[in-house]
C-alpha positions in Angstrom: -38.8 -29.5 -33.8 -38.1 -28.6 -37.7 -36.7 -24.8 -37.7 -37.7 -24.6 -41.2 -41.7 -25.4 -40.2 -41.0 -22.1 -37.7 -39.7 -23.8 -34.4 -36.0 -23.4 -33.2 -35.5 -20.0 -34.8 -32.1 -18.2 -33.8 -33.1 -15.0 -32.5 -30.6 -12.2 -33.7 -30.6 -8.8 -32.0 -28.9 -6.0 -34.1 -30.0 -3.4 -31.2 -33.0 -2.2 -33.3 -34.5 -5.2 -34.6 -34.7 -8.7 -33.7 -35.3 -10.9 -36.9 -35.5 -14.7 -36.8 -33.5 -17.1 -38.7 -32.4 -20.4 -39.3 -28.5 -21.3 -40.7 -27.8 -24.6 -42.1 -25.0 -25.9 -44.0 -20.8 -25.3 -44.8 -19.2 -22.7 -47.1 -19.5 -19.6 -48.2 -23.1 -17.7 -46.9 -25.7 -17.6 -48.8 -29.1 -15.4 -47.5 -32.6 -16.6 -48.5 -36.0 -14.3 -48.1 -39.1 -14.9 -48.0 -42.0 -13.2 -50.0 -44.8 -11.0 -48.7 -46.8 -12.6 -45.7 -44.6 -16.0 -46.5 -41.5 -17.1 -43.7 -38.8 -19.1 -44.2 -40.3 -22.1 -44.0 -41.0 -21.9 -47.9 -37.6 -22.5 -48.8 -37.6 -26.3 -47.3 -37.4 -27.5 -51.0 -34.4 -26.2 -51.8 -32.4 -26.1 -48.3 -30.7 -29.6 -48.1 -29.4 -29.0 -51.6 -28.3 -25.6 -51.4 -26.4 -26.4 -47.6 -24.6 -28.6 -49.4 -22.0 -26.4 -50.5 -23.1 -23.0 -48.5 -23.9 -22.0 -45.1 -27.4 -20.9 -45.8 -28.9 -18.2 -43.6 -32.9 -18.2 -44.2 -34.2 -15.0 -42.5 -37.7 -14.0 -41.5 -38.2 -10.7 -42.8 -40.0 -8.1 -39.8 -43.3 -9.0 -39.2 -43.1 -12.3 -40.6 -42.4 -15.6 -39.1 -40.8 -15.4 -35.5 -39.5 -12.4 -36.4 -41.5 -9.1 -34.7 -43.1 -6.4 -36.5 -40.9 -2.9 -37.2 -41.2 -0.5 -34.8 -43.9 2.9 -35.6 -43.2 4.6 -38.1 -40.3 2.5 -39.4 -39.3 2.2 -42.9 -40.9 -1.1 -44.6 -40.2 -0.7 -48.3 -38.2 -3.1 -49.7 -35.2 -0.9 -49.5 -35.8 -0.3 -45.4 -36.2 -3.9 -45.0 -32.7 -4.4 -46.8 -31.5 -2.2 -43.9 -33.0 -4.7 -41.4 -31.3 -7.6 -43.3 -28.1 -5.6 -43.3 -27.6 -5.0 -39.7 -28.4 -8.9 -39.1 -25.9 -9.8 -41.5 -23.3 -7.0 -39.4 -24.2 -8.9 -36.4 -24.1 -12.4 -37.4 -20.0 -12.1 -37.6 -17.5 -11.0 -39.7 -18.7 -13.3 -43.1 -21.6 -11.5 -43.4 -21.0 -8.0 -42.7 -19.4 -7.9 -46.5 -21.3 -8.6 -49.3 -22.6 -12.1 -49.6 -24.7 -14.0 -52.3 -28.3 -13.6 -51.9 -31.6 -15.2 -52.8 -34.9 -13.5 -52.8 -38.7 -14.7 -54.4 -40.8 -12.2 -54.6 -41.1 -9.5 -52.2 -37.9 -11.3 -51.4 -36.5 -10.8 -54.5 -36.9 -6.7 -54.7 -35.4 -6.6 -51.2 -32.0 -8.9 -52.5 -32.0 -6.1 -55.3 -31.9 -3.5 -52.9 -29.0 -5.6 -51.1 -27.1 -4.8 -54.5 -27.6 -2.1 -54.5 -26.0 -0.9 -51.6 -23.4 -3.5 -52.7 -23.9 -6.0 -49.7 -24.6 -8.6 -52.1 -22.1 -10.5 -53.7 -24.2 -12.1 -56.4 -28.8 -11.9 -56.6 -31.0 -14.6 -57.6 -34.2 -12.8 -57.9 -37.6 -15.5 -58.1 -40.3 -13.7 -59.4 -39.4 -10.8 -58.0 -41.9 -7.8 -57.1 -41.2 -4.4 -58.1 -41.1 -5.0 -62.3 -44.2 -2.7 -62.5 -45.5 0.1 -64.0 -47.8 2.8 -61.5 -49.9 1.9 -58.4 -50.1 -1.5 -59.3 -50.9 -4.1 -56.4 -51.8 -7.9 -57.0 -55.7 -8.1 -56.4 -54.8 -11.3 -55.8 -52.6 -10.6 -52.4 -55.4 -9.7 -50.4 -57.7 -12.6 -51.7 -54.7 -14.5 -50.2 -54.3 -12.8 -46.8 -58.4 -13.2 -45.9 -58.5 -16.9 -47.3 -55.1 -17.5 -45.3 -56.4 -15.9 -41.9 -60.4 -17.9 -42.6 -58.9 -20.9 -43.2 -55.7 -21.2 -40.8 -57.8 -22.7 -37.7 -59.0 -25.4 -39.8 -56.7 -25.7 -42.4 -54.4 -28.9 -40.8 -57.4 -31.6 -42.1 -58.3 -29.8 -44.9 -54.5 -29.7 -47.2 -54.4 -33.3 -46.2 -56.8 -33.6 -49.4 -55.0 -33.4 -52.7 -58.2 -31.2 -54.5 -57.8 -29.0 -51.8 -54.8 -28.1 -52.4 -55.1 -27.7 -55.8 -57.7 -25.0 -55.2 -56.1 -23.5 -52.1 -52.8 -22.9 -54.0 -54.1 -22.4 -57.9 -52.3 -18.9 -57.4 -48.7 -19.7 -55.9 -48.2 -23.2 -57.5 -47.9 -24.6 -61.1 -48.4 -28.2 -59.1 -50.7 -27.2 -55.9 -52.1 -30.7 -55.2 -48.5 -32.4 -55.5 -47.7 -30.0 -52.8 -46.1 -31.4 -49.4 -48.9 -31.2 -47.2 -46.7 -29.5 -44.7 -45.3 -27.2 -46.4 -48.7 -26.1 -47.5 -49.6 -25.7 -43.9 -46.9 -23.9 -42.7 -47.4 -21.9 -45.4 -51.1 -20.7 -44.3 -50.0 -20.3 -40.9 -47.8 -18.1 -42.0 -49.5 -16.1 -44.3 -52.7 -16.0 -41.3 -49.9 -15.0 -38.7 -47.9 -11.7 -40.8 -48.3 -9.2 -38.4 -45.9 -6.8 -41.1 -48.2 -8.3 -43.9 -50.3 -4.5 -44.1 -47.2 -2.4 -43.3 -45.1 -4.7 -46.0 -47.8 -4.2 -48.6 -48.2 -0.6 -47.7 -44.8 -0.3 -48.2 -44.4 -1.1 -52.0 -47.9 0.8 -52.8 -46.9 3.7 -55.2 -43.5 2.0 -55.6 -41.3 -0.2 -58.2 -38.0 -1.2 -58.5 -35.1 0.3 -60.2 -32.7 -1.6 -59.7 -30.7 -0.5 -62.7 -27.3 0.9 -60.6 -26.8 -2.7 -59.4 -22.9 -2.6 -60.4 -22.2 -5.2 -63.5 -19.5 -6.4 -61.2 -22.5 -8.2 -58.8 -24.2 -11.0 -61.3 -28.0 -10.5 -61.1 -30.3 -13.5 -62.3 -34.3 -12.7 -62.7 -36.4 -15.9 -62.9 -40.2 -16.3 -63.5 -42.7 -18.8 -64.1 -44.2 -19.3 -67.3 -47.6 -20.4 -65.0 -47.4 -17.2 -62.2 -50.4 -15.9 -61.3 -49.5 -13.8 -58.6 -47.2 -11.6 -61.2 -47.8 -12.5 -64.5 -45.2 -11.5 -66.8 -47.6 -9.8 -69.4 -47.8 -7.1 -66.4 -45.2 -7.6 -64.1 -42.2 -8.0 -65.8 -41.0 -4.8 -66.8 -37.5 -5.1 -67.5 -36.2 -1.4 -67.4 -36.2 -1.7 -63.6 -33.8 -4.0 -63.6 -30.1 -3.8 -64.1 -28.8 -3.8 -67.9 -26.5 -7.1 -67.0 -29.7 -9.6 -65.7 -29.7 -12.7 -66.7 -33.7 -13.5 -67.3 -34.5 -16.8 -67.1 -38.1 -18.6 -67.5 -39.2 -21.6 -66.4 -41.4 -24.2 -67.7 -44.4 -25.9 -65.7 -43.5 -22.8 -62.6 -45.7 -20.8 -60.4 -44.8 -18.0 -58.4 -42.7 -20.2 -55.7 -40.0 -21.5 -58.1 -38.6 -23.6 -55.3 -41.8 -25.4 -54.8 -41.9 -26.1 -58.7 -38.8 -26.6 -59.6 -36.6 -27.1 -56.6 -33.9 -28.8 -58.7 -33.8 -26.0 -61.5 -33.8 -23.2 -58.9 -30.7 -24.6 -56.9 -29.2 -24.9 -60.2 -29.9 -21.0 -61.1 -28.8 -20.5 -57.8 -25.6 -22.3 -58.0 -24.7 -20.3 -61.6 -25.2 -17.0 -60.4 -23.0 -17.5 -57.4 -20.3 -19.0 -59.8 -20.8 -15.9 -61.9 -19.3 -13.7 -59.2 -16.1 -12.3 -58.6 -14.0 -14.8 -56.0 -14.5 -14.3 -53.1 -11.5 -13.4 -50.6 -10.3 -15.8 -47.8 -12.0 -15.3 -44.7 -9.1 -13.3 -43.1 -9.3 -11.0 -45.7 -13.1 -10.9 -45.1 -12.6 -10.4 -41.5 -10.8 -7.5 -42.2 -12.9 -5.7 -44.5 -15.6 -6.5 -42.5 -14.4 -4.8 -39.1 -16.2 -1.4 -38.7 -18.8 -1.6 -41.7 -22.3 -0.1 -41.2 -26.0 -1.3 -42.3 -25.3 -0.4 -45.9 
């Protein structure tokens, strides 16, 4: 079974919430998440690579994935789903429950900011983050998504076999739909169809956008984008005042809104320079230390 196609997910109770992830790889750790309605089976591209040189923990956001929805009434903006991602990093062990380098595309990407901002990341890598908007604003395009995702799902297995199909099915996320890995396509449907936090995710940046400009200068903060994104085009979503004065803003050539998926080796790259941009870390008994007795963030 391939954990990264949503099998063999490590189950992680932090005694409020149980979110799914899968770890991979030796060295310092290094979180990914997932965009709205997506799992963390969309960062196959890039996970061989990047577990290379760092344990990678790829974590299904609440209601996405294996992970379960939030409980009523629960806090599912970006910056209470950064709560949920700091208790699992609390209970995954002393190297996580300090701040640790973390990786976010889209949705994704505003909840890593909100990670630095509480100063539980070491270093952000932000992939066409959400939140760089201006109002009420919500992608018209999201909901086209979700129905086509949740039509199409039952049948969807025979259909991304077909390269056209592809290329229509995934015009909006992908720069290079019908080059796609059939699999990852399909996994990426399935779990899209299968968001049960999808409306209270969605309802949860309505009204909302980031400001993400107290993230200290001490925590580097990389903002990429996709010179072909057509989930949040940068002539509307890329409103830079949100963001912290010290961002690096990168854009890339030939990208959609899933940089991984375009550019896999650029992205690791990116990835790999803003980590290197940090601060050293301390040894892992030092860690350990500062770690015993921290909160959520």
């Amino acid at each position: 079974m391939d954990p990264w196609g949503g099998a063999g997910a490590a189950l992680v109770d932090d005694g409020d919430m149980t979110l799914a992830s899968t770890i991979e790889g030796h060295g310092p750790p290094l979180v990914l998440l997932h965009g709205l309605g997506s799992s963390r089976s969309v960062w196959r591209p890039v996970v061989s690579a990047l577990a290379e040189d760092f344990t990678v923990i790829a974590v299904d956001l609440p209601g996405h994935g294996d992970s379960p929805p939030l409980p009523p009434g629960a806090d599912a903006a970006p910056a209470g789903l950064a709560g949920s991602v700091a208790a699992l990093l609390d209970s995954l062990g002393p190297d996580t429950s300090v701040p640790v380098d973390v990786v976010g595309n889209s949705l994704g990407g505003w909840v890593a900011l909100e990670l630095g901002r509480r100063s539980r990341a070491r270093s952000v890598t932000a992939l066409a983050p959400a939140g760089f908007w201006r109002g009420d604003v919500i992608p018209v395009v999201a909901h086209v998504n979700r129905w086509a995702s949740r039509a199409l799902a039952p049948v969807a297995a025979p259909l991304l076999k077909v390269r056209p199909l592809r290329a229509i099915g995934f015009w909006s996320a992908s720069a290079d739909a019908a080059d796609m890995d059939p699999q990852l396509a399909l996994d990426a449907v399935r779990a899209h169809a299968g968001a049960r936090g999808w409306a209270a995710a969605l309802a949860g940046v309505h009204g909302r956008h980031c400001d993400a400009t107290d993230i200290p200068a001490s925590i580097p903060v990389t903002v990429v984008w996709g010179d072909q994104d057509r989930i949040l085009p940068a002539s509307a979503f890329e409103i830079r005042d949100g963001a912290p004065a010290h961002a690096r803003w990168v854009k890339l050539s030939r990208c959609g809104h899933v940089p991984m998926w375009d550019q896999p080796e650029r992205t690791v790259q990116l990835i790999r320079q803003t980590v290197a941009a940090a601060p050293p870390a301390p040894p892992a008994t030092s860690r350990r230390r500062a770690g015993a007795g921290s909160g959520t963030g």
